[in-house]
C-alpha positions in Angstrom: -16.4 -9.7 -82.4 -15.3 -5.6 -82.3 -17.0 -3.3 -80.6 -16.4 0.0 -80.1 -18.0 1.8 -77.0 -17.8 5.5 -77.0 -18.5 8.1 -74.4 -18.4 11.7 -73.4 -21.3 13.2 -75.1 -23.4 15.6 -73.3 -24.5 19.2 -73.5 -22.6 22.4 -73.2 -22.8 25.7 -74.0 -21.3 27.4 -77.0 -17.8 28.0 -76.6 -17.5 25.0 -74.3 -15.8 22.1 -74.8 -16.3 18.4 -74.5 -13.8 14.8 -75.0 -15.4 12.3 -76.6 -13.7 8.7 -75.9 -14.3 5.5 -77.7 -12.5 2.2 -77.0 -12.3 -0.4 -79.8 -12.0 -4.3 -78.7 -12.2 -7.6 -80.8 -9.4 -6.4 -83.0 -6.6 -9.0 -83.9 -4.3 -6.2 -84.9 -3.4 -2.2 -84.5 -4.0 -2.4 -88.0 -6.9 0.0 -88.5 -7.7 3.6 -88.5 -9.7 5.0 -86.1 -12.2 8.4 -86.3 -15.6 10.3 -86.0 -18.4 10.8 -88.1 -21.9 12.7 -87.2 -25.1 13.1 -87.9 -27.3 15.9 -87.7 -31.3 15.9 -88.1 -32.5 15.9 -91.7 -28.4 15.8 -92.4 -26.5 12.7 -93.8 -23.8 11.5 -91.6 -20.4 13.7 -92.2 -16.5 12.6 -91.3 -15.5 15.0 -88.9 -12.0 13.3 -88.1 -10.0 10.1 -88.3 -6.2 8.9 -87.4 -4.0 6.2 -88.7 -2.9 3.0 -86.5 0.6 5.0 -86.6 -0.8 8.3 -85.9 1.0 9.3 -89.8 -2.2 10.2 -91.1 -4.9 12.7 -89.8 -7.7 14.4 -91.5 -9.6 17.1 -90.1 -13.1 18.5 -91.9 -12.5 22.4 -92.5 -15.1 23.4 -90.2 -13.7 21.9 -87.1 -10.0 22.6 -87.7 -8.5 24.6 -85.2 -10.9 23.8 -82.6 -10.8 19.7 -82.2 -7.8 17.5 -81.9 -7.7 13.6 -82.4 -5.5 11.6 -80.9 -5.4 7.4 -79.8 -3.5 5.3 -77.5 -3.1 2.1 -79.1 -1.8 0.8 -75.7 -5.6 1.5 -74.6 -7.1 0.9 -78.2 -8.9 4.3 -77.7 -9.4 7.2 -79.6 -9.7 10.5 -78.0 -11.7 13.7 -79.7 -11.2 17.2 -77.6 -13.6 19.2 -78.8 -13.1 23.2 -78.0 -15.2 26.3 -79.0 -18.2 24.5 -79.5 -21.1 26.2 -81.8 -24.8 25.1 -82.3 -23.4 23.8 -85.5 -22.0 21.1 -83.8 -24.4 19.3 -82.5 -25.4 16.1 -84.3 -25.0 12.3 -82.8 -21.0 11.4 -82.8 -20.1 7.7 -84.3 -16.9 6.4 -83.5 -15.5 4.7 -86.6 -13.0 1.8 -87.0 -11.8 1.1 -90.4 -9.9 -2.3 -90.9 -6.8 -1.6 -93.2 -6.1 -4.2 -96.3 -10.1 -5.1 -95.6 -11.5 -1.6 -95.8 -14.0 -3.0 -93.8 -16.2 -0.1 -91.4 -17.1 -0.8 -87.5 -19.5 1.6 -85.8 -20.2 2.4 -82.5 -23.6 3.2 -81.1 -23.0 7.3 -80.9 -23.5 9.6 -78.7 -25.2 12.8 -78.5 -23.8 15.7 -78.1 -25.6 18.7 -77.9 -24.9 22.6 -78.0 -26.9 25.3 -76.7 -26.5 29.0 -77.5 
């Protein structure tokens, strides 16, 4: 059974920073992608970043490029997102997502919040 646990949310300030984590387990393979979605109130839930199993592919939505980095360890099966120069913009409930290459098929986590204060 996968599961992915994530953690780090919290509140900040703007112009702070968090580091979301989110371990995947369950997974026969490296074979799957790894990212974030989130979800603001009255919003629909929005990609904000995801990873290939070989790190070759990364997406970014424009309006946190230049301020958050993905990365994952596959040795840990966790995916890491450093968020920096946070705005009230930003705050929404973070999924972690796991999507199974060759399936296509979507795991979520539970989120988390993460809130920003001006």
């Amino acid at each position: 059974q996968v599961q992915l646990v994530e953690s780090g949310g919290g509140l900040v300030q703007v112009g702070g920073s968090l580091r979301l984590s989110c371990t995947a387990s369950g997974f026969t393979s490296d074979d799957y992608a790894l990212g974030w979605f989130r979800q603001a109130p009255g919003k629909e839930r929005e990609a904000v970043s995801c990873i290939g199993h070989r790190d070759d592919i990364v997406y970014y939505a424009d309006s946190v490029k230049g301020r958050f980095t993905i990365s994952r360890d596959n040795a840990k099966n966790t995916v890491y997102l450093q968020m920096n120069s946070l705005k009230p913009e930003d705050t929404a409930v973070y999924y972690c997502n796991a999507n199974e290459e060759g399936t296509g098929y979507d795991y979520w986590g539970q989120g988390t919040q993460v809130t920003v204060s001006s």
